[in-house]
C-alpha positions as CSV (number, residue, x, y, z in Angstrom):
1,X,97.4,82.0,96.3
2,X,101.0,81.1,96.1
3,X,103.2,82.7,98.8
4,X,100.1,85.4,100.6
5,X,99.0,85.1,103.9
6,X,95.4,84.7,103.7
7,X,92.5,82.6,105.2
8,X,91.2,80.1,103.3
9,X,88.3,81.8,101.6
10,X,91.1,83.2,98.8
11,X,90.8,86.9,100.4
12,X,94.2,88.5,99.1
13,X,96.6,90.0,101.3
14,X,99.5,92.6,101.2
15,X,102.4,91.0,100.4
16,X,104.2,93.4,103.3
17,X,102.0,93.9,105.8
18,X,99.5,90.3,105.8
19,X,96.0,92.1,106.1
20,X,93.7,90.8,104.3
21,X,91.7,93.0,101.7
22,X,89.4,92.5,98.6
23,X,91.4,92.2,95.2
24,X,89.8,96.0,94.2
25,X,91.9,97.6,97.0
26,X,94.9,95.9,96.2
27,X,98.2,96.9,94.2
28,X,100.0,94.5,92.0
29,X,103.5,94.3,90.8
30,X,103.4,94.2,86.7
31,X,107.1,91.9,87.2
32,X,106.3,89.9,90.1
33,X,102.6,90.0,91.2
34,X,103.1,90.4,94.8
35,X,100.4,92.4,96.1
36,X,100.5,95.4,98.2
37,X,97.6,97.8,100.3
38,X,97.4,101.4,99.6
39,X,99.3,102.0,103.0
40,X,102.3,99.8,101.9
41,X,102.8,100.4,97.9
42,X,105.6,103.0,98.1
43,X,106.3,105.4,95.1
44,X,107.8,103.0,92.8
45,X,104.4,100.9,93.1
46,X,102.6,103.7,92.7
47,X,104.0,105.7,90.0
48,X,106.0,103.1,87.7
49,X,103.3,99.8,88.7
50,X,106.4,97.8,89.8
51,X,107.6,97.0,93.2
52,X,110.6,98.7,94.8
53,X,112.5,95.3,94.4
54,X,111.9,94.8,90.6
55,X,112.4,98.7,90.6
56,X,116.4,97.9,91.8
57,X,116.2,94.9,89.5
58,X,115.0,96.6,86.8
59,X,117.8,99.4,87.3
60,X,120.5,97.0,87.2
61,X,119.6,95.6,84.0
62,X,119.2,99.1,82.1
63,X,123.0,100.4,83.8
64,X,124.1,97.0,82.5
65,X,123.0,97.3,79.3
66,X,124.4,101.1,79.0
67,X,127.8,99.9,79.0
């Protein structure tokens, strides 16, 4: 896939990290697809489904829009 580290079998692989894991034990972004491992997905990934950096993103646009 587009911008993961993986061999060429089409394993997927955290998008932080580079180890490879089945698609099952992987995370995904809702906004941007990367992919993340239990051990990487931090609280934003985990609780909202989107990645810390489309969490800030997604921040921005809502403070933006409140004024």
């Amino acid at each position: 896939m587009k911008g993961e580290k993986g061999s060429f079998d089409g394993m997927p692989s955290c998008s932080v990290c580079g180890k490879e894991f089945p698609s099952l034990n992987l995370i995904s972004c809702s906004e941007c697809g990367r992919t993340f491992c239990e051990e990487c997905a931090d609280e934003s990934m985990t609780a909202l489904g989107i990645c810390s950096d489309c969490e800030e993103t997604w921040q921005a646009e809502e403070d933006s829009d409140e004024e």
